[in-house]
C-alpha positions in Angstrom: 21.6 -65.3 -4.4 22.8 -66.3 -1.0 23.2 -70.1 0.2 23.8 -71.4 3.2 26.9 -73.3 3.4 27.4 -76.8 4.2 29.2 -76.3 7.6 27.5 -75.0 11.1 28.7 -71.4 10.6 26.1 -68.6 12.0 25.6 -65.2 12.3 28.8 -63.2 11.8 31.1 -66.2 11.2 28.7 -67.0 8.4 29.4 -63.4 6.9 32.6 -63.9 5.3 31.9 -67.2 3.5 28.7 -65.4 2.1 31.0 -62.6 0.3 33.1 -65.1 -0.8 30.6 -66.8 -2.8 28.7 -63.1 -4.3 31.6 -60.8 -3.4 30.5 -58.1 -5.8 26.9 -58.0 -4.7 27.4 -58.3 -1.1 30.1 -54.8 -1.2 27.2 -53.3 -3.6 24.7 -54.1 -0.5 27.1 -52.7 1.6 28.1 -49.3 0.1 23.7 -49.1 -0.4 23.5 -49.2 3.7 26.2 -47.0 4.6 24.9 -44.3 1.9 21.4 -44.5 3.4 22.8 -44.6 7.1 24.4 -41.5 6.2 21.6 -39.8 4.4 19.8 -40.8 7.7 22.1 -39.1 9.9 21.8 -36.3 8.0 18.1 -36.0 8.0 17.8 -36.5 11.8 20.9 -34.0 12.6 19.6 -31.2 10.4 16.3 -31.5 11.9 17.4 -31.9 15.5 19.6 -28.7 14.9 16.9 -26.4 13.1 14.5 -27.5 16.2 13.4 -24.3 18.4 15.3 -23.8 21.8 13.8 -25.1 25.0 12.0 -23.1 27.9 14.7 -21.9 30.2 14.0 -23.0 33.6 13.1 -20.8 36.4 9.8 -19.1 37.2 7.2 -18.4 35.0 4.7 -15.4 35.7 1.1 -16.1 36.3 -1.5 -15.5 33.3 -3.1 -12.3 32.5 -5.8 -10.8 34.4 -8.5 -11.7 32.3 -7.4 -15.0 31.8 -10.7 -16.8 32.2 -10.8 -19.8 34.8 -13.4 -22.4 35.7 -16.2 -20.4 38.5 -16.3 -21.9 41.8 -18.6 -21.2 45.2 -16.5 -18.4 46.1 -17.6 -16.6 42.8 -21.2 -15.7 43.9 -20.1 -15.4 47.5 -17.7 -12.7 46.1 -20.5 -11.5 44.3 -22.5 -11.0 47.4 -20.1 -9.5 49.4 -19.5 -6.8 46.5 -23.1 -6.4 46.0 -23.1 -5.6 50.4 -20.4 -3.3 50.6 -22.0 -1.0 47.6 -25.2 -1.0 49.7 -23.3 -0.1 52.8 -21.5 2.8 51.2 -24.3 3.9 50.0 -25.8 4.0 53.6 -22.9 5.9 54.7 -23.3 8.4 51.8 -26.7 8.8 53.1 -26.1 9.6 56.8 -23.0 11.9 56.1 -25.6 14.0 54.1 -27.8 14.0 57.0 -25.3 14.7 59.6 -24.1 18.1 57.7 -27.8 19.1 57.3 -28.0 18.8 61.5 
């Protein structure tokens, strides 16, 4: 069990006098750390190295087609506009007939 020595000695100056007085305990401590600093390395290495590459960087293509997106005002104006060019084709159909019957 550790003890704090008589004189003013702190931190890392404190250090040697403490494995003077439990020498055998305090290189048993020691060799404990180191083995599970190492063990610790190992853990993060292995799993830093068997992590998936990142993205390259660069451009990245658009999604699909029928990738659905949030509707807007433009999609029933769209939806008009469709709607009046098949009735205007359709009036065009109608007078082309008409013309080749003159």
């Amino acid at each position: 069990m550790w003890r704090p020595s008589r004189s003013t000695k702190s931190g890392a100056a404190a250090i040697p006098s403490y494995i003077a007085f439990n020498g055998d305990l305090a290189l048993r401590a020691c060799g404990l750390g180191i083995l599970g600093g190492v063990a610790a390395g190992a853990i993060v290495g292995s799993a830093i190295a068997n992590s998936p590459p990142p993205p390259p960087p660069g451009y990245y293509p658009p999604p699909p087609a029928g990738y659905p997106r949030e509707r807007d005002d433009r999609d029933d104006e769209i939806a008009r506009l469709k709607s009046k060019v098949g009735e205007i084709t359709m009036d065009n159909e109608l007078l082309q007939t008409r013309l080749e019957t003159l």
